[in-house]
N, C-alpha and C positions, 0 to 999 in steps of 0.2 A: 504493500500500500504506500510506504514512505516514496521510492522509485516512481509507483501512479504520480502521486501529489507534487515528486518534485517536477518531472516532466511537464506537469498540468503548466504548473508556475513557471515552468520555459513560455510553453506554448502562449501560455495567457501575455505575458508579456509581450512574446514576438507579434500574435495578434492586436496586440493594444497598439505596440507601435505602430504597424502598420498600417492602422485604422486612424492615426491622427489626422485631424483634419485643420482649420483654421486657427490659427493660436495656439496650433497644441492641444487641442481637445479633440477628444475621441466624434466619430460622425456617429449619428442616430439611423437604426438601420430599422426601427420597428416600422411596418407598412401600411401608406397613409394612400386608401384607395381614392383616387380623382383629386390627388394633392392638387396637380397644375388644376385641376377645376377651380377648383379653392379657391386659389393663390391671387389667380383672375377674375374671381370676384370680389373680394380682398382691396384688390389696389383702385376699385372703385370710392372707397373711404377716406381715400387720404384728402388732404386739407385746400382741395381744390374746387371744393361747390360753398357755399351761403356758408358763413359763423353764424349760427345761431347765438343770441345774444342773452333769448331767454329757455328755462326750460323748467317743467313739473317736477322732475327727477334729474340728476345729473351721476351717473357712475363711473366711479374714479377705477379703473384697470379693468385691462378687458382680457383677461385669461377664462378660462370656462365658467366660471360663477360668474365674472361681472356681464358677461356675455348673453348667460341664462336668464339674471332679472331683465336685464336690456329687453329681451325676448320676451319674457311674461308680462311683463307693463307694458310693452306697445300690443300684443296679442290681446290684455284685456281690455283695454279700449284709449292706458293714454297718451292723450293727441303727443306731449313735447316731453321723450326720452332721448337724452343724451348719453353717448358713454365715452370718456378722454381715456385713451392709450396711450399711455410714456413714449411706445414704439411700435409695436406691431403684435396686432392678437397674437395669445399664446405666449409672447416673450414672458421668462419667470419658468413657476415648474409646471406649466402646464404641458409648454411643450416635450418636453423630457421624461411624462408621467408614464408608468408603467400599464395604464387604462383600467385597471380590474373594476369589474361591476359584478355586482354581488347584492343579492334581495338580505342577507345576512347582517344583522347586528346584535351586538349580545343585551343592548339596552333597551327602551319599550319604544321610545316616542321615534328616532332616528330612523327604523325601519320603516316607518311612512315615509321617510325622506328618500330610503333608496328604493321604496317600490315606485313612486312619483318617476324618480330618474330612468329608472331604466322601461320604464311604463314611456315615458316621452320618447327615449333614444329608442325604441322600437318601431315609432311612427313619423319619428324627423325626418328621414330621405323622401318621403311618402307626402311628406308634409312642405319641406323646403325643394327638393329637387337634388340636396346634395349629401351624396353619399356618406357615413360617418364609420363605415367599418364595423360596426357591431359583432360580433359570437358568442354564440350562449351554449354554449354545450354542458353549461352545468359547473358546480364546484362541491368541492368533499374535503370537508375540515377533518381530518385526520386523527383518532384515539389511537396512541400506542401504548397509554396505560390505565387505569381500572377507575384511577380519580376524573382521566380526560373524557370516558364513557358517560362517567356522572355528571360532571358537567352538562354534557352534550345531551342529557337527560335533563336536567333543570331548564337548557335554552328551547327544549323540544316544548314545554309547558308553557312557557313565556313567548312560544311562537304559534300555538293553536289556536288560538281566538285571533289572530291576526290572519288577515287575505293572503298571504306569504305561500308558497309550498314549500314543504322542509322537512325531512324523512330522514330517522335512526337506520343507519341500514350495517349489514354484516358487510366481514370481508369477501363474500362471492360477488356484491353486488360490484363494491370499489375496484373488482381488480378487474371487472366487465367495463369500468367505464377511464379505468388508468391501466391497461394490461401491460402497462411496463412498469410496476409499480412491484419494489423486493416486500412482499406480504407477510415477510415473516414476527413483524412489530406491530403489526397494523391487528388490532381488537376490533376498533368498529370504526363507523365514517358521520359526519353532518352532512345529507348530500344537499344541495337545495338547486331544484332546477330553473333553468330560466339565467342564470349565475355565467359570466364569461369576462369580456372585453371588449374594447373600444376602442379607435384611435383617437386620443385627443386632441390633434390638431384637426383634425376633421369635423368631427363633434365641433368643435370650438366653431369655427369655420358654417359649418350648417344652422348652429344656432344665431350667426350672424347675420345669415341671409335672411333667416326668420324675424330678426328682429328687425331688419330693413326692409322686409317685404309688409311689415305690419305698420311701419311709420318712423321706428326709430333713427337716430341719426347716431354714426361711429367713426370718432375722430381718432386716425392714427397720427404720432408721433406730436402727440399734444398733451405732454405733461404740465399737472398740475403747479403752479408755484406759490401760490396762497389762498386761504381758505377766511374770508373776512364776512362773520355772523351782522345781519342788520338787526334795526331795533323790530320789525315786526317778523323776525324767524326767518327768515328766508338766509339766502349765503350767496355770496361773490364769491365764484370759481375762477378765479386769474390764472391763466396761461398765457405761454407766450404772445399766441395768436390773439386773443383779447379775452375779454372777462363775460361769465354766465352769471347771469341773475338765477338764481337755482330757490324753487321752494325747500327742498329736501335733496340731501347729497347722502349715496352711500359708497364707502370705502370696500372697495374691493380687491385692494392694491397689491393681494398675496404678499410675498417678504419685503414690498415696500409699503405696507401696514403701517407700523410705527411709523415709519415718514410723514407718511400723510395725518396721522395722528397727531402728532407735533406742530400740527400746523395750528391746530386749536388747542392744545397744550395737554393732549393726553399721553401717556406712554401706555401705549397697548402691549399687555404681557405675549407677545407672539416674536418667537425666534427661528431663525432657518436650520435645521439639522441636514448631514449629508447622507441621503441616501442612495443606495449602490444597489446595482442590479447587473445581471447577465444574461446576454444574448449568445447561443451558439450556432454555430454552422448548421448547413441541412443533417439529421441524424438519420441513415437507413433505414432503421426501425419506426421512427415515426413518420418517415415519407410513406411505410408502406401499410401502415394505419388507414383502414377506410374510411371513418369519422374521426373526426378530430378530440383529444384530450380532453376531460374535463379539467378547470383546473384547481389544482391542488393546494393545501394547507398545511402546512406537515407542523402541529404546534410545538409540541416537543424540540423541534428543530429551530424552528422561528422563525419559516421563508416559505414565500410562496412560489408558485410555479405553474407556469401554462405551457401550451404550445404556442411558439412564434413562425410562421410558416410553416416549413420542413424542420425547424428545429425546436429548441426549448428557450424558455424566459424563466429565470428564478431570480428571486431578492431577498436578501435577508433581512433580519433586525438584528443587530448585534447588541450586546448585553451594554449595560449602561458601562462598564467602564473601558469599553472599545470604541460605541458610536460617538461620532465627531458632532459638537456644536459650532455654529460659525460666529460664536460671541461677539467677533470683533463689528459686525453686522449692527448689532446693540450698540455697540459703544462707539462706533464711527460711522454708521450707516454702511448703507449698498454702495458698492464701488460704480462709479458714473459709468456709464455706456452698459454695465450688464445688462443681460435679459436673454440672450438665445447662450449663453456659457455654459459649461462646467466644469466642477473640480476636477483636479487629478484624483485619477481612482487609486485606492489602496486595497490590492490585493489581499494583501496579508493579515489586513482586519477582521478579511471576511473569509478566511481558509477554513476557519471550525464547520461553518454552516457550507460549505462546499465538499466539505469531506462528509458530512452529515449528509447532504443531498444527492451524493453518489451512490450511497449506502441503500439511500430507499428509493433511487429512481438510476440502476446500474449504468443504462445506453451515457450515462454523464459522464462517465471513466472516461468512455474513449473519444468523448465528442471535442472539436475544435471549438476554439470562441474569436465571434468575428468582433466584441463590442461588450466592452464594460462601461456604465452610465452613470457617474456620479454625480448627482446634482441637488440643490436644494426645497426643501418640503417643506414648509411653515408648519410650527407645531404651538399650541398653547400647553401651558402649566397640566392641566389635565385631558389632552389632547382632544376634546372637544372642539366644534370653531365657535367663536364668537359673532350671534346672529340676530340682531334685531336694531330698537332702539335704543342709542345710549345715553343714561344718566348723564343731567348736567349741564347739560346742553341741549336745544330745541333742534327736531329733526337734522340730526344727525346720526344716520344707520351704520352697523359695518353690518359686512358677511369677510369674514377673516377668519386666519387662524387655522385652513384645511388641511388637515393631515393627508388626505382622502380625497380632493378636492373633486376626481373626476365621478364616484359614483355619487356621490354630494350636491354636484353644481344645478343638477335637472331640479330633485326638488326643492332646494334650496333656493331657486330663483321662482318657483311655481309659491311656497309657504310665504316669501318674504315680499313678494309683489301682492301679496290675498292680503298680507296684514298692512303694508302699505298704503293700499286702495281702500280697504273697509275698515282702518282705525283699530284693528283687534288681530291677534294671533287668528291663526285658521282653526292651531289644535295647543295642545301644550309643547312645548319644546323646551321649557328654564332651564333645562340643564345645559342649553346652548346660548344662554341668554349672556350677552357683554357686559351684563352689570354684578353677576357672579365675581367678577375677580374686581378689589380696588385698590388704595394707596397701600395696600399691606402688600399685594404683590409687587417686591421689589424684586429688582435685576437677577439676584442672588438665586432666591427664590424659584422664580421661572426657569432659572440654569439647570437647577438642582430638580426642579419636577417636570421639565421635558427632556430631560436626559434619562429621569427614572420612568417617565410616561412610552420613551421609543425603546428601552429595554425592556420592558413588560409586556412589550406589545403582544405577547401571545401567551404570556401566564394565564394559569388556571384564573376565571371568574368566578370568588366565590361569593355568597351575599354576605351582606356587611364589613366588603371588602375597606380595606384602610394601607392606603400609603404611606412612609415617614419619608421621604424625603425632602428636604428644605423645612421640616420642622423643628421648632413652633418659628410660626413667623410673628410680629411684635404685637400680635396681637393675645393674649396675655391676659385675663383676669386677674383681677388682685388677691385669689384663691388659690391664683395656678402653682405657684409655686410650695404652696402648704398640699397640695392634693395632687404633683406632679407621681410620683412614684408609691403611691398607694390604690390604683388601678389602673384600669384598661382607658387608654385615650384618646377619643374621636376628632376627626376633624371637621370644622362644620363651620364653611367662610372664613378661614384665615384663621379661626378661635380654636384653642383645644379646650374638648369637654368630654369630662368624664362618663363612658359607658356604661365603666361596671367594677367593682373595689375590689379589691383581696382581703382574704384574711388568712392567719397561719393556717398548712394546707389543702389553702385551694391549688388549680395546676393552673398558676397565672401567664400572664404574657396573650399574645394576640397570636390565637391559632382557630385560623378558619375553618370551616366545613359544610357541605352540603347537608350533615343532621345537626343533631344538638351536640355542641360543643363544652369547651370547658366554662364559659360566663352561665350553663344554663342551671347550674343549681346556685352562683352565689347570687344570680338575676332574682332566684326563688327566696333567698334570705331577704334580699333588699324589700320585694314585693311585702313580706310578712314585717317588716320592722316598720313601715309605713299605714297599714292595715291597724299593727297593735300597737305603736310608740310613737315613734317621730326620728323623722328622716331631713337630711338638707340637702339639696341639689345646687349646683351652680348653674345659673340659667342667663349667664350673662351674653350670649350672642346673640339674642332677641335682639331684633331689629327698633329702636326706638328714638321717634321723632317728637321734637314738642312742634306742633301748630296752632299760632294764636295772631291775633288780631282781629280788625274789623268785621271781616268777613269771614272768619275761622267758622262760625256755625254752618254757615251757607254755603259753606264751600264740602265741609264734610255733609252737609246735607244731601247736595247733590252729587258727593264720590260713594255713600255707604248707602245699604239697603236696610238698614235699621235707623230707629232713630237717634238722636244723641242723646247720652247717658246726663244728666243733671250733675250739678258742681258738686265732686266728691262723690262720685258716684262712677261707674266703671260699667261697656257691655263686651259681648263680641259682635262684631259687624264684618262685613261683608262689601268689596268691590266688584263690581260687576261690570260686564264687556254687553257693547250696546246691543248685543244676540243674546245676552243674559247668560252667559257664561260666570266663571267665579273666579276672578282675576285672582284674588287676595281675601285672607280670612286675618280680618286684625282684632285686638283687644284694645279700646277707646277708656281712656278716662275723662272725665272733665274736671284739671286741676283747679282753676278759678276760672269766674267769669270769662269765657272764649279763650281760654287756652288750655289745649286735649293734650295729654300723653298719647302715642299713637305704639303699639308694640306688636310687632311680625315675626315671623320668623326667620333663623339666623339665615339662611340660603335669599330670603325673599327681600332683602333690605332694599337694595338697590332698585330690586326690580318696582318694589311697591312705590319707592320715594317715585321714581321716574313718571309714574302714571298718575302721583296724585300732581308733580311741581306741572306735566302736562296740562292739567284739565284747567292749574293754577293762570296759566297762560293764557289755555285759548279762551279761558271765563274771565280774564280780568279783575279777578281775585285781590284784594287788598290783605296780604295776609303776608306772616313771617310765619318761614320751617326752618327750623332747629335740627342738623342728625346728629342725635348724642348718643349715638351706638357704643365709641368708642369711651366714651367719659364716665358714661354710668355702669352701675356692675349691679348683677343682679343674684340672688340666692332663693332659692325658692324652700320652704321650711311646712312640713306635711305632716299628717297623723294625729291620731286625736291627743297626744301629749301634747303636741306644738301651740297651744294657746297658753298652757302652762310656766314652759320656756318661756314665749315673751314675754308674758306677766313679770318673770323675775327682773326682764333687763329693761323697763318701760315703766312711768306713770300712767300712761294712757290703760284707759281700760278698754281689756282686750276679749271683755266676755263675748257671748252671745245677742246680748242687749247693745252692750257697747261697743260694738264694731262688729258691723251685720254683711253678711254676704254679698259681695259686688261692691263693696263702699271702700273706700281712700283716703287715709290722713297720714297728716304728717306729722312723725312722732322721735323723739329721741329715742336710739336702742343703744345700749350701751354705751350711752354720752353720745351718740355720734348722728347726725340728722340721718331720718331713711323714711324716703314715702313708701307707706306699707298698703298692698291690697289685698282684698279677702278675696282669693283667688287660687286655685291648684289645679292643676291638668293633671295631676293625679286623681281628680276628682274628692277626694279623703278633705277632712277638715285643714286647710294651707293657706298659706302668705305669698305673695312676691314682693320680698325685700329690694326697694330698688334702692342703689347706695351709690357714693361717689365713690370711684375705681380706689381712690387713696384709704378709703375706711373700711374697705370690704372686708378684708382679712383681719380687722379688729373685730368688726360685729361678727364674724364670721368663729372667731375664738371662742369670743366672749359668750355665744350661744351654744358651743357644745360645752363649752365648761359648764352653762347654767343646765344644762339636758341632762348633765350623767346621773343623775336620781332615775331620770324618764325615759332613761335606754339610746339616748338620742346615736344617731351615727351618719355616716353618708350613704345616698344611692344614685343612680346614673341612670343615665337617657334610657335604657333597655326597659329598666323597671316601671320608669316613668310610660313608657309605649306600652305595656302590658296592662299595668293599671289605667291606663286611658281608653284602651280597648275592652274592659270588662264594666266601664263602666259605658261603654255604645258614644263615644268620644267621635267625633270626623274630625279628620289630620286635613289638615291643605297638603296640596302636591300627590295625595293620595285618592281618598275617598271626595277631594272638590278640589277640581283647575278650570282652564281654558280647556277641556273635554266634556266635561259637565255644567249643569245648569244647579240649583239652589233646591227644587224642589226635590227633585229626581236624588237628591245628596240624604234628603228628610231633612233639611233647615229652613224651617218655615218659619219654624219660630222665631228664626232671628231675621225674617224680610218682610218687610211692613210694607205690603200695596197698598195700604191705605193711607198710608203718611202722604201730608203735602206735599211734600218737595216733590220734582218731576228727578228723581236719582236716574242714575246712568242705568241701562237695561231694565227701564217700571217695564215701560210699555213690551217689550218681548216676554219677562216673564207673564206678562197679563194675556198676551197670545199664546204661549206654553200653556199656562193653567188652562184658557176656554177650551184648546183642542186636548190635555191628557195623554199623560206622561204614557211613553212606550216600557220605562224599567225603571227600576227603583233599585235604591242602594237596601240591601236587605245583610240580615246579622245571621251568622253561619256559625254553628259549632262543626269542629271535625274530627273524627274520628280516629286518630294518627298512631305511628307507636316512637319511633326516636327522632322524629322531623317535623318541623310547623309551619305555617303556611306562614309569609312574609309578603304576600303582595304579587298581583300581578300573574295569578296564578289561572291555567283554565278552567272553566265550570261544567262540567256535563250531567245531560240527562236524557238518558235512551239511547246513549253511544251518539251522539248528538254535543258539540258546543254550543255552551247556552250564553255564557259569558265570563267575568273574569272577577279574580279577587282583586281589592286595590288593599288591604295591608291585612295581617293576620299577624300572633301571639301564644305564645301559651298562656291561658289562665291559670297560676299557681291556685288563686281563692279554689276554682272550680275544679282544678285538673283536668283540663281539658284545652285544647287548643281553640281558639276563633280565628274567626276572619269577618269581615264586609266585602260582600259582592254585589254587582252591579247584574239584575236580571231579570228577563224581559217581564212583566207586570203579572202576567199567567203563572207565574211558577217564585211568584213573592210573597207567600200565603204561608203564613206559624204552619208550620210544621211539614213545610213541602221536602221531600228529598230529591238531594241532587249528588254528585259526586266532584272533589276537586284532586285535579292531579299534581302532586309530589315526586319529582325524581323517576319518574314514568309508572308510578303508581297512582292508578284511580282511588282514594279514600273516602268513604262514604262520609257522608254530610246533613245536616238538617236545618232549614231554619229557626230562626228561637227567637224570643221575645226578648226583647233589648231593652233598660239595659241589661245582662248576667247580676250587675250588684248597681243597687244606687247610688249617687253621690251621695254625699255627707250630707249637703243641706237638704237632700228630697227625705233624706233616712229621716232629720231631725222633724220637718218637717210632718211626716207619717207618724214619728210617736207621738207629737205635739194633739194631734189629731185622733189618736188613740187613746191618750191620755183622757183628753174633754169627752170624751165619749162615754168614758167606764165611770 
């Protein structure tokens, strides 16, 4: 083998030289069907017809995504899209992209995005006239060992209620559709058909003519030089050629992202990594192939692999401390003139995975290579792209940040022209939203989690997956450091928070699994210390804004679907999209006369601020917002001991008379100022201590000292997700988003159609209710034995999908597992059975009457009631 390998690395070399083309860089040989068609409708664009002066939309780079919205806004009716090209479509990674298109994603929302794309590239030649290269012959993500099976068991669950097709299949099937494939590793396959490649300079090219056959207009070699906002939202796009009056501009400038972001003063966490791939000669064997390869996944290994003509295409991922970052990118920008470049490849980086890839696909021994491709990929912190509106600033969109940009760019320009044009997301996407990442990701950061993001690229998926690289970043509670190495620690918006604690032996540390793991019995303590004593949580990555002035009533009036809560008094309320969707689930206080505490959740800060400073705008709002995310620290303190506890550290009285459910004051605890609310998403009798960051960790002392009579100790987000699910709790991002609507969720109670105000989505919910809801969120027990349902899982009945879970728990109270599922209206009825699958097991199911255990105030509430009776 040593002799194979050295020889290869003669050959690879001699080939590489000889393949240099301009500058020293290797020529791209992948095959671009009716390229010269292209090219010649191409050079119709350049800067030789009318500057447009003004325009609706203007899109800054035209590689495949900025191409696709180009396409989807003049396709859906508007009149004046613009798109400025630095240089010539494609310059950047587009051109250079290896094409893979794939119906596959391991996460829920994303795979709409790739059935959109290759739903589109299947009827674009059809559509424009120009050819795009397409082949679908299928791909087979690869188990070669017992955990990679399970997996591919979990993503089978999480892909049946989806339109997708996607099949567990044996090794007879995999080696009928790769029969040059060494089988002797291979357990089982994810095959999903429909699954192939692309040429992306063609693609890119076809979507051009569509966007100019629809109205669009595409300016080559007309980069942007300044981005200068007016007073009523609109932006001057300065280029050389002159300047655009633009309503709304998005960034779509791949590795020159950040550039274009600096121009209004943001640094976009998106950095270029180099990625390598290989082209071989024609291979015998596969010339004499009657259908073409599916292609391949090999995870284990970390590279993919198709057929390119007569030969092969593979690329790998090299492990984070071999793959290159091109930092200097960050710190000095893009060198002037790039755009059709690439790096010098480095063979030797990537020998592990070519020695690996010979092993399981042999014809690779003996093949020639005409073409090694090194070049760069935009990646974000959590390799995500960055897609919508951004915080901060008034319409200004990006689509940034694609790791993946070619199976990407179709829906990706179909979702973000829908929300564009109709004011709203289509569906939910937050985990691609640009306001996810803020001042905390710094340089450092990004380095460190897209180098750990491109070496992971093919690790096992397990749920409740957590990365440590680049942590903690400064973002930091004033607890973190007393509660750093005393459990399990999440990460959740730049904050760490604690999971789930230890005590002498448990079997600590973060070790994942597809069943129940080692947090599931101390998750079981923490549940029962909160039930019988009193537990403290740190809950400080709550999103939290103060809004007050003039207009602060009026303004929450028309962003929430409840109504607002009176001075000193606290509700939950509700955002909603003008289709009556469920933007955001916030908790409202009303500190004094017109000015509200506003508190979200730690993922949804940005997103939420962004849509309320929006409506602040285009309603001409007389009001000031405050984000004091960072400045305030919060503790949440639970169980029926905990009125006890503050009693000792407080004047204020903290009885049941004297500080009543839902209510707010401001109280000394431990010497130290803290507005306190009678509130727990534990549901159990709790507080949320909101504190300044500097005094957390005193009140925070000062109360477990005052607790140890009362059993007091800490517990973590897990325990908290259980006990909020036994008490029939709805999570945002789960059981209510931009997929759902308010009623269809059972929160009714918190949407007042009766209230005056005209709130954003009255009028849709009030069309939903006349016509009657198709499904309902309904409360599931399950029948399980070492696995519980987490969300997102399919529902069957009669061997039939009926529909999906959106989050599930074990119940310690009950012993039993739950879930809430979303299903059709027929089959919502106490006591209906259905089945959910787990790990490619169907578990019997039943509905049940919600909630399993009451809250603390319905419990006190019912004896009170009991009481006066007897």
């Amino acid at each position: 083998m040593a002799r194979i390998l050295n020889l290869i690395r003669v050959q690879l070399r001699r080939d590489l030289a000889s393949c240099r083309g301009v500058a020293g860089q290797p020529l791209r040989t992948i095959s671009c069907t009716s390229r010269k068609q292209a090219e010649e409708s191409d050079a119709s664009s350049v800067l030789g017809k009318r500057w447009k002066d003004t325009a609706e939309t203007v899109i800054i780079g035209g590689g495949c995504v900025g191409v696709s919205l180009a396409y989807h806004l003049a396709k859906a009716g508007m009149k004046d899209v613009v798109l400025l090209e630095k240089t010539e479509l494609t310059a950047g990674s587009t051109w250079h992209a290896a094409g893979l298109t794939t119906y596959y994603h391991p996460g829920i929302n994303l795979k709409k995005i790739h059935y959109d794309s290759i739903k589109l590239y299947e009827t674009l030649e059809a559509e424009t006239g120009q050819a795009v290269g397409l082949h679908q012959p299928g791909s087979i993500r690869i188990a070669s060992t017992p955990i990679r099976v399970d997996e591919m068991k979990y993503q089978m669950t999480r892909t049946h209620w989806h339109v997708t097709e996607q099949y567990l299949i044996g090794p007879e099937k995999i080696q009928e559709l790769f029969p040059l494939l060494n089988m002797d590793k291979v357990l089982a396959g994810l095959y999903t058909p429909g699954d192939g490649h692309i040429d992306p300079y063609s693609l890119t090219m076809a979507l051009a003519a569509g966007a100019r056959m629809y109205g669009a207009q595409i300016y080559n070699n007309a980069p942007v030089t300044s981005l200068k906002p007016t007073s009523d939202g609109k932006w001057d796009v300065q280029t050389s050629h002159g300047t655009i009056r633009a309503n709304c501009i998005v960034n779509t400038a791949g590795f020159w992202a950040r550039e274009v972001g600096k121009m209004i003063g943001f640094e976009h966490p998106t950095i270029p990594v180099h990625h390598q791939y290989v082209v071989t000669a024609t291979i015998p064997e596969v010339k004499a192939l009657k259908k073409e390869l599916a292609v391949i996944r090999d995870l284990e290994a970390s590279y993919y692999l198709r057929q390119e003509r007569d030969g092969l295409l593979f690329g790998p991922y090299e492990k984070m401390e071999k793959m290159v970052l091109q930092d200097s990118w960050v710190r000095d920008g893009v060198p002037p003139g790039f755009g059709k470049e690439l790096f010098e490849s480095d063979l030797d980086r990537i020998m592990e995975h070519v020695e690996k890839a010979m092993e399981m696909v042999p014809v690779l021994k003996k093949a020639d290579i005409i073409n090694i491709v090194s070049g760069p990929i935009t990646y974000t912190p959590d390799l995500l792209p960055m897609v919508g509106p951004h915080c901060g600033v008034r319409n200004y969109w990006t689509a940034i940040g694609f790791g993946y940009g070619i199976i990407h760019a179709g829906g990706i320009g179909k979702f973000l022209s829908e929300w564009i044009m109709n004011g709203e997301p289509p569906y939910d996407l937050i985990e691609c939203d640009p306001n996810r990442y803020g001042k905390w990701t710094d340089v450092p950061f990004m380095c460190a989690k897209a180098r750990e993001s491109y070496g992971f690229n093919n690790v096992v998926g397990y749920p409740k997956e957590e990365r440590f690289a680049g942590r903690p970043t400064c973002r930091t509670s004033g607890v973190y450091e007393l509660l750093k190495d005393k459990g399990s620690m999440g990460f959740h918006a730049g904050w760490e928070q604690p999971h789930w604690f230890y005590k002498p032996g448990d079997d600590i540390g973060y070790k994942p699994s597809f069943q129940r793991t080692n947090w599931f019995g101390p998750v079981g303590r923490e549940c029962k210390l909160v039930m019988e004593k009193v537990g403290v949580i740190d809950l400080t990555p709550f999103g939290k804004f103060i809004v007050k002035g003039k207009d602060s009533h009026k303004l929450l009036d028309r962003l929430f679907a409840n109504t607002m809560p009176k001075v000193g008094m606290t509700n939950i309320s509700h955002m909603l999209t003008p289709s009556g969707k469920v933007y955001a689930e916030v908790t409202i206080t009303q500190l004094a006369l017109g000015e509200f505490l506003l508190v979200t959740g730690s993922g949804s800060e940005l997103h939420d601020l962004r849509w309320i400073e929006t409506e602040v705008a285009q309603g001409g709002y007389d009001v000031d917002i405050t984000n004091v995310t960072e400045d305030i620290g919060v503790l949440g303190i639970a169980g029926p001991n905990s009125r006890k506890v503050l009693q000792k550290l407080t004047n204020e009285d903290m009885s049941e008379a004297g500080f009543k459910f839902l209510h707010c004051k401001s109280i000394q605890l431990a010497g130290k100022p803290v507005r306190a609310i009678r509130i727990s998403y534990t549901g159990e009798l709790g507080w949320e201590l909101y504190i300044d960051q500097k005094d957390m960790a005193a009140v925070y002392l000062a109360m477990m000292e005052a607790g140890k009579d009362e059993g007091i100790d800490n517990f973590g987000t897990y325990a908290m997700a259980s006990l909020r699910l036994e008490k029939g709790f709805r999570g945002w991002g789960a059981e209510m988003n931009c997929d759902t609507n308010p009623l269809e969720a059972g929160l009714d109670y918190f949407i007042k159609l009766n209230k005056p105000a005209d709130f954003i989505g009255k009028a849709a919910l009030q069309e939903i209710k006349a016509k009657g809801l198709k499904r309902k969120l309904s409360y599931i027990a399950v029948n399980t034995d070492d696995i519980d349902p987490e969300g997102n899982e399919t529902v069957w009945y009669n061997g039939k999908v009926v529909g999906n879970t959106t989050s599930g728990a074990y119940s310690y109270s009950s012993q039993q597992s739950l879930a809430f599922a979303y299903l059709p209206l027929e089959l919502s009825t106490l006591g209906q059975k259905v089945e959910v699958e787990l790990l490619g097991k169907k578990y019997p199911a039943n509905i049940i009457q919600e909630p399993l255990i009451h809250t603390e105030p319905t419990r006190t509430r019912l004896q009170k009631k009991a009481q006066s009776k007897a």
